[in-house]
N, CA, C and O atoms as CSV, one atom per row, in Angstrom:
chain,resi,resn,atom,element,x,y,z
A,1,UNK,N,N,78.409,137.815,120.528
A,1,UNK,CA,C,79.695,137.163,120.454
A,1,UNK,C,C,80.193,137.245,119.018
A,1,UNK,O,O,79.484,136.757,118.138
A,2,UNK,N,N,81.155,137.724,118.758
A,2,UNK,CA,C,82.073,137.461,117.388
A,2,UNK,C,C,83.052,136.650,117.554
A,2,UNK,O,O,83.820,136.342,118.465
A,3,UNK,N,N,82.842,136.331,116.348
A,3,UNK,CA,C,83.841,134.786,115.642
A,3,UNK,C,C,84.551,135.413,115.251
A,3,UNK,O,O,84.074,136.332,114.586
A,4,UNK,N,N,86.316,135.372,115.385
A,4,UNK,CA,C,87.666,135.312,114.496
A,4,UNK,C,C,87.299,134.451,113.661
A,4,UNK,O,O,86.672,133.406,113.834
A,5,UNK,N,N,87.832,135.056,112.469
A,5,UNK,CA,C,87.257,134.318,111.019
A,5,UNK,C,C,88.755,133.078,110.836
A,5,UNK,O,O,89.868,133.246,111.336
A,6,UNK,N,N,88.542,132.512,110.429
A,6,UNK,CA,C,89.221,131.312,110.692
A,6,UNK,C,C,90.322,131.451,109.536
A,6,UNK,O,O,90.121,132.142,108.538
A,7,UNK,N,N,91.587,130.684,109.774
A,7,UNK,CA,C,92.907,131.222,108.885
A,7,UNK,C,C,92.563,129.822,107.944
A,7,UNK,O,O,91.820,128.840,107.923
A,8,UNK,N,N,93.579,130.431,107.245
A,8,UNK,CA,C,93.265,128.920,105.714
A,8,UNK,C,C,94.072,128.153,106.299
A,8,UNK,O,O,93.952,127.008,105.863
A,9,UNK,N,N,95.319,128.306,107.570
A,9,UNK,CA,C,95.381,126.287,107.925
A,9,UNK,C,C,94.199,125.948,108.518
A,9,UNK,O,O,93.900,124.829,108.100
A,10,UNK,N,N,93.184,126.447,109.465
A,10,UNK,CA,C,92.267,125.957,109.941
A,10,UNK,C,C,91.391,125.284,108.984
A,10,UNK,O,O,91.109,124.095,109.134
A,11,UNK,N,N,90.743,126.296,107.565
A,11,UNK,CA,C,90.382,125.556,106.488
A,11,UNK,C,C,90.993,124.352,105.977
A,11,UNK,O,O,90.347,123.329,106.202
A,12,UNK,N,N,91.735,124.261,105.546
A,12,UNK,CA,C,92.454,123.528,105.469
A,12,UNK,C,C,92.520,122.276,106.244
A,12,UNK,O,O,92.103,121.209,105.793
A,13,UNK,N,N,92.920,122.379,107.134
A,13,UNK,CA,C,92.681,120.912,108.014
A,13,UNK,C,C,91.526,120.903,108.441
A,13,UNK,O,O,91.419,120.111,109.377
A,14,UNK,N,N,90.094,121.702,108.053
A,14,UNK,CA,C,88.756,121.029,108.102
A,14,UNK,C,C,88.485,120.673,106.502
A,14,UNK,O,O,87.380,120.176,106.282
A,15,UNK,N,N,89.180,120.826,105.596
A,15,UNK,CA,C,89.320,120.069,104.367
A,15,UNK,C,C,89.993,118.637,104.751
A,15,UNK,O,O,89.340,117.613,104.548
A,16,UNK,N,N,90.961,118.587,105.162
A,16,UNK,CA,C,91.361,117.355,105.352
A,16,UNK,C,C,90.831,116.285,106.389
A,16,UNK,O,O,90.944,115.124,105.997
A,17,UNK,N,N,90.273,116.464,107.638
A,17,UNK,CA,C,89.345,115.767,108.384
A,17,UNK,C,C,88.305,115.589,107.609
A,17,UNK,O,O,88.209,114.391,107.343
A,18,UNK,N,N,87.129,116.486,106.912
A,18,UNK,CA,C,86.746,116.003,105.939
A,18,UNK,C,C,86.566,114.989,105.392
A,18,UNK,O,O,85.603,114.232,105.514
A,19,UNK,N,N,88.163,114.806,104.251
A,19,UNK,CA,C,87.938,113.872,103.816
A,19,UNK,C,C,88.485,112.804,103.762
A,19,UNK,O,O,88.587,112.027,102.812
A,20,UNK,N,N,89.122,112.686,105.536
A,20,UNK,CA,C,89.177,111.419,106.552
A,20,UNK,C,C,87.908,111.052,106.353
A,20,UNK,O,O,87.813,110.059,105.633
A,21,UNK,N,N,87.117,111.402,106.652
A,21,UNK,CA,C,86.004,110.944,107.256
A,21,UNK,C,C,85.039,110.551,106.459
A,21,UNK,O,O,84.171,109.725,106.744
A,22,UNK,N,N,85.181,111.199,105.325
A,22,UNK,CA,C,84.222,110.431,104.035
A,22,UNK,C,C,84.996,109.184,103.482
A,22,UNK,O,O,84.356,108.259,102.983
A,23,UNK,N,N,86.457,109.143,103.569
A,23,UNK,CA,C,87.038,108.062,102.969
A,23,UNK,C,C,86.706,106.563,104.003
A,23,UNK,O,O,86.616,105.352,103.801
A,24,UNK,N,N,86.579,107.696,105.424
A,24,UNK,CA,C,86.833,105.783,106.154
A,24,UNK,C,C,85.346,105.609,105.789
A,24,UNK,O,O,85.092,104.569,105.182
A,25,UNK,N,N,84.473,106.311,106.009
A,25,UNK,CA,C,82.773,106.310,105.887
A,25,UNK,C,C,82.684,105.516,104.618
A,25,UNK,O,O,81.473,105.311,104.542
A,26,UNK,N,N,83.085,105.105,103.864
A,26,UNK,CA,C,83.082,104.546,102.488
A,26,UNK,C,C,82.143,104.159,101.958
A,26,UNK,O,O,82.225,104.644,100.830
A,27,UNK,N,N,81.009,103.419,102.032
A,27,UNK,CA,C,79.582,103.029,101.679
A,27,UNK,C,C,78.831,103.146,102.280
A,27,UNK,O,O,77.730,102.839,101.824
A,28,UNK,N,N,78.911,103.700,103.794
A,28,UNK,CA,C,78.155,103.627,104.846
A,28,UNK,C,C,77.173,104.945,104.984
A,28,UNK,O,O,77.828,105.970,105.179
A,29,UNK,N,N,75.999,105.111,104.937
A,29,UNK,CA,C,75.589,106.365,105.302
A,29,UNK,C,C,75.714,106.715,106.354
A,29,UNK,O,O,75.654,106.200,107.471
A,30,UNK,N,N,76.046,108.406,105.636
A,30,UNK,CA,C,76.334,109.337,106.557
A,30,UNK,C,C,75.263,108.966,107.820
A,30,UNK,O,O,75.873,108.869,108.885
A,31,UNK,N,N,74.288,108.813,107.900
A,31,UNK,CA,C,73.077,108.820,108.622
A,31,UNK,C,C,73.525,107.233,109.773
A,31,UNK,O,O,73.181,107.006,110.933
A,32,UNK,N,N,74.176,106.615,109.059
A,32,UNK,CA,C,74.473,105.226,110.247
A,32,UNK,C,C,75.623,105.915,111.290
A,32,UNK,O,O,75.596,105.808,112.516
A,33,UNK,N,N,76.801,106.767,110.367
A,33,UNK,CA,C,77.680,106.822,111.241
A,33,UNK,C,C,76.735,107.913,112.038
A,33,UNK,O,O,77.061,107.709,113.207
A,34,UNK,N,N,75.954,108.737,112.049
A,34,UNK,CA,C,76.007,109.694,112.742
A,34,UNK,C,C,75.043,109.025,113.997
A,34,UNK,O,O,74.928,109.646,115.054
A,35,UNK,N,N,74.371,107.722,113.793
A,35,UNK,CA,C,73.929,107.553,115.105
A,35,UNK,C,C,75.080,107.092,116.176
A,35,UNK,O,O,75.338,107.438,117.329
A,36,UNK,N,N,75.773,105.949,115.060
A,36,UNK,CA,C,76.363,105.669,115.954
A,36,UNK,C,C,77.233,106.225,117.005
A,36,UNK,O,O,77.672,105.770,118.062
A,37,UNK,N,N,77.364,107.541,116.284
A,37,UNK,CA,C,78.053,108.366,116.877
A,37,UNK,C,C,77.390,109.178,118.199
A,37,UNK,O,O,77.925,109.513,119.256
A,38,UNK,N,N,76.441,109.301,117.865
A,38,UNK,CA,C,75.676,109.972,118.269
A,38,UNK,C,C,75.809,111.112,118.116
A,38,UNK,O,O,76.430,111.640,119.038
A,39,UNK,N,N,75.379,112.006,117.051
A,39,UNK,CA,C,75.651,112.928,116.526
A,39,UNK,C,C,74.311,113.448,115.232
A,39,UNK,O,O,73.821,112.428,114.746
A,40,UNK,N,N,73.882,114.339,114.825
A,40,UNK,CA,C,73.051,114.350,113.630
A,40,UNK,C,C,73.530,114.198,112.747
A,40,UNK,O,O,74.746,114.260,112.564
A,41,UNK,N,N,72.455,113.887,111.735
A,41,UNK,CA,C,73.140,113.641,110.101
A,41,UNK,C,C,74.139,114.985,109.734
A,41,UNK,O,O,75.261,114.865,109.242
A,42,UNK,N,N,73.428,116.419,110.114
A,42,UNK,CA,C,73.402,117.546,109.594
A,42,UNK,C,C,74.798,117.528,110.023
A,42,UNK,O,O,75.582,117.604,109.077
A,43,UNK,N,N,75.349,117.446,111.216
A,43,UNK,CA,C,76.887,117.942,111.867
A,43,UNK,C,C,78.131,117.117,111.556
A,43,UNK,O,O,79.333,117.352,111.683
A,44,UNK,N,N,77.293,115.851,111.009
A,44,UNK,CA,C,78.535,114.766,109.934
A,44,UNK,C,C,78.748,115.850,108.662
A,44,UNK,O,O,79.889,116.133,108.297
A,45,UNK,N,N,77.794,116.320,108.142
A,45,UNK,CA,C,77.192,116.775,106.502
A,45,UNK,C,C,78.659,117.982,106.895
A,45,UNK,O,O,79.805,117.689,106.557
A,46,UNK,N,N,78.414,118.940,107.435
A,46,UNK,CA,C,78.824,119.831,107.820
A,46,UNK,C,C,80.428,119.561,107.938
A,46,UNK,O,O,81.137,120.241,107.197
A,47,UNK,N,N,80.991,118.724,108.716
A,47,UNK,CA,C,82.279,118.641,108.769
A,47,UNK,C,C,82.561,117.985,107.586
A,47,UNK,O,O,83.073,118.870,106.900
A,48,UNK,N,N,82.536,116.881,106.873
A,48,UNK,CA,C,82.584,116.171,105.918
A,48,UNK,C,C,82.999,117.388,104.857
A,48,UNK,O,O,84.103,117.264,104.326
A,49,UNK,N,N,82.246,118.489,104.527
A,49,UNK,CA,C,81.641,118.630,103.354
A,49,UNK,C,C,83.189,120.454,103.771
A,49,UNK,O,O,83.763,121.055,102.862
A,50,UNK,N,N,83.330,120.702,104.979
A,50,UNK,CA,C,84.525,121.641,105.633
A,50,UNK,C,C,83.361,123.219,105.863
A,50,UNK,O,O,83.788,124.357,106.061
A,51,UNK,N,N,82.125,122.891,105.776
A,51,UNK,CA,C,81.361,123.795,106.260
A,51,UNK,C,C,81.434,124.034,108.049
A,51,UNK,O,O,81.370,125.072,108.708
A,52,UNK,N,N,81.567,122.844,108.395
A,52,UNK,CA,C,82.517,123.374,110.004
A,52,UNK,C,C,83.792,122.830,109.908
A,52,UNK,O,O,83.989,121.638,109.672
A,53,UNK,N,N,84.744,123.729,110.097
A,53,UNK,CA,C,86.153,122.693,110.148
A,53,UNK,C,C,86.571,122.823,111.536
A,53,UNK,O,O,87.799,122.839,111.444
A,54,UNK,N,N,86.380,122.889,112.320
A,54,UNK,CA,C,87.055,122.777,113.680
A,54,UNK,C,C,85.655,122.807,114.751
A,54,UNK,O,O,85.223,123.759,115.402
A,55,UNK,N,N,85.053,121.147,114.646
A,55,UNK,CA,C,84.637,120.686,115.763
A,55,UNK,C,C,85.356,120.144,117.060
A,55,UNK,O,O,86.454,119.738,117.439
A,56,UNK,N,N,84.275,120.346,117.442
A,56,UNK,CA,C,85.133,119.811,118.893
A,56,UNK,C,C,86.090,118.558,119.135
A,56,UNK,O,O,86.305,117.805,118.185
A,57,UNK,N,N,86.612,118.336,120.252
A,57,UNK,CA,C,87.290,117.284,120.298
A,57,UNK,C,C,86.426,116.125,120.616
A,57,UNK,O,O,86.831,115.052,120.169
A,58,UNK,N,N,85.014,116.104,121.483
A,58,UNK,CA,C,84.498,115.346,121.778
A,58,UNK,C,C,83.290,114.807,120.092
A,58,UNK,O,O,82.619,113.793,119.900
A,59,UNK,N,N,83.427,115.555,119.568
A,59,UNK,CA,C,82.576,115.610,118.651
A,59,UNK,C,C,83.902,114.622,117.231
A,59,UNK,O,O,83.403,113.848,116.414
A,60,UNK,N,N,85.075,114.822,117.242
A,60,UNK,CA,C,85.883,114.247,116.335
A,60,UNK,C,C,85.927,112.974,116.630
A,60,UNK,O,O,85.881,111.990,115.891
A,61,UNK,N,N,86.041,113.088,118.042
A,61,UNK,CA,C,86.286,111.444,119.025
A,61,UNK,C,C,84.968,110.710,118.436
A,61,UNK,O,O,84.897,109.724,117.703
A,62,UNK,N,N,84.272,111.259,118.818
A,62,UNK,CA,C,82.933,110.487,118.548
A,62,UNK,C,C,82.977,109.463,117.254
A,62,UNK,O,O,82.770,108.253,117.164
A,63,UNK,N,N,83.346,110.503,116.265
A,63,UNK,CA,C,83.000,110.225,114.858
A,63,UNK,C,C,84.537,109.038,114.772
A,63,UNK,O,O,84.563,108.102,113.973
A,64,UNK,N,N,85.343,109.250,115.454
A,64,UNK,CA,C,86.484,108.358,115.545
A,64,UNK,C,C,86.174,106.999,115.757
A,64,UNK,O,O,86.664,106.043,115.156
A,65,UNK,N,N,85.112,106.971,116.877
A,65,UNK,CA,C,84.779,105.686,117.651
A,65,UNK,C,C,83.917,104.826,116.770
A,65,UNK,O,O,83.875,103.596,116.779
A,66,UNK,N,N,83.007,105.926,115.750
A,66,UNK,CA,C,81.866,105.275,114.784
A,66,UNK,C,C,82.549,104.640,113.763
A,66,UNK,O,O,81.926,103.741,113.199
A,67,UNK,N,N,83.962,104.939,113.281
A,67,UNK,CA,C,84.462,105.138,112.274
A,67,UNK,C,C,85.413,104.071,112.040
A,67,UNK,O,O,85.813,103.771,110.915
A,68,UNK,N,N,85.934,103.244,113.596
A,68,UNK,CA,C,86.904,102.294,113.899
A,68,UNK,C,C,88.560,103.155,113.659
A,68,UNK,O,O,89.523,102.407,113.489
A,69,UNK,N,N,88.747,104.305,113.659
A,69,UNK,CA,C,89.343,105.452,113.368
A,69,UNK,C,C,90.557,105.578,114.447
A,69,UNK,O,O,90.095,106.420,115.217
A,70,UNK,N,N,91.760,105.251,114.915
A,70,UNK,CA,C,92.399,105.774,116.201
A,70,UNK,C,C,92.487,107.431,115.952
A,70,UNK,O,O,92.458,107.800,114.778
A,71,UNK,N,N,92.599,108.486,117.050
A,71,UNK,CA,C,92.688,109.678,116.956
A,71,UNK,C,C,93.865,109.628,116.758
A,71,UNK,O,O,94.127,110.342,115.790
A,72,UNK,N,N,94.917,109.059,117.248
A,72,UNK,CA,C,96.553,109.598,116.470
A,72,UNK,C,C,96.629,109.500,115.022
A,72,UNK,O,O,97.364,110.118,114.253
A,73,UNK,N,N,95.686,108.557,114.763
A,73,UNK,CA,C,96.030,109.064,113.227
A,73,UNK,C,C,95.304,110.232,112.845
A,73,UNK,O,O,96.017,111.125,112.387
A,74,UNK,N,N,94.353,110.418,112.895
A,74,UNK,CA,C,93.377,111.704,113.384
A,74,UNK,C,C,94.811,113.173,113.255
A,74,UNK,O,O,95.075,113.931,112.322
A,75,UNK,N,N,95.226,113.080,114.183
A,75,UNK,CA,C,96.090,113.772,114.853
A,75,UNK,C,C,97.255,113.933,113.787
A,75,UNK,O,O,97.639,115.020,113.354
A,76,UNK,N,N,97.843,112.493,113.368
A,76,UNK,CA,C,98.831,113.023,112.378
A,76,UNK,C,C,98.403,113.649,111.053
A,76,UNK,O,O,98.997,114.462,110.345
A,77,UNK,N,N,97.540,113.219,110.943
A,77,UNK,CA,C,96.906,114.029,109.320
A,77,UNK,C,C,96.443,115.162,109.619
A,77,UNK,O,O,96.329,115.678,108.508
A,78,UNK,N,N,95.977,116.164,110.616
A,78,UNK,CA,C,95.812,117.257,111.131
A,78,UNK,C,C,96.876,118.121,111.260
A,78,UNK,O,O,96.894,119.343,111.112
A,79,UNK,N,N,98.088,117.076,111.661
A,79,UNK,CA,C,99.435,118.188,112.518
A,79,UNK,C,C,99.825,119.374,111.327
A,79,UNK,O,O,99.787,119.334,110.097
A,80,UNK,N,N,100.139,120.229,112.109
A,80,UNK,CA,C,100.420,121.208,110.688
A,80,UNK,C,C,101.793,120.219,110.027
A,80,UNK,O,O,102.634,119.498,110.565
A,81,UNK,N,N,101.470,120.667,108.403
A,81,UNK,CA,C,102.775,120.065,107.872
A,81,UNK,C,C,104.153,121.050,108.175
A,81,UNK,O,O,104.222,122.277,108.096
A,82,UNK,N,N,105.481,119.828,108.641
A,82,UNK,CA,C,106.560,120.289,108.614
A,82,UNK,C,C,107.016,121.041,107.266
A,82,UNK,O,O,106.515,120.767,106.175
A,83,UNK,N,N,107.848,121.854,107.417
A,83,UNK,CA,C,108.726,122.291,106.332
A,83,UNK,C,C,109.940,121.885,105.821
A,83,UNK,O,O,110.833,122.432,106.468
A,84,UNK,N,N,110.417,121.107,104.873
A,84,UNK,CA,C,111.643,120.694,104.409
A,84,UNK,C,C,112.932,122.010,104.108
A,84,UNK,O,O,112.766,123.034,103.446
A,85,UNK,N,N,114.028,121.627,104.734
A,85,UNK,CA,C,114.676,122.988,104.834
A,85,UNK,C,C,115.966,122.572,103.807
A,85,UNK,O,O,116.839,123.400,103.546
């Protein structure tokens, strides 16, 4: 199987989920949210850090639910940015 190499908005908004997710995570180890999540330390490390930027949806949710996080906001900080004309 080959991977399409991923475009820099995709980077990009796994930069910015990121660092959703370290900001709401704030003192908490990575290692608490990821049970609660149910998830490994390694696949928090990974998105956090934009070494995966486009996990799944069930896998964002998750980290949403650990996080006290609604996904629309999720969602608006993801949306591609508009352009001012």
């Amino acid at each position: 199987m080959v991977r399409i190499p991923l475009t820099s908005t995709e980077r990009e908004r796994g930069r910015r989920l990121g660092q959703l997710l370290r900001d709401a995570r704030g003192e908490e180890s990575m290692v608490e949210i990821a049970a609660r999540a149910g998830l490994s330390a390694e696949t928090v490390r990974k998105i956090e850090t934009g070494r995966a930027p486009t996990p799944s949806f069930f896998t964002i949710a998750a980290l949403a639910g650990a996080l006290n996080i609604s996904l629309d906001s999720i969602n608006e900080l993801l949306a591609p940015q508009s352009r001012s004309a």
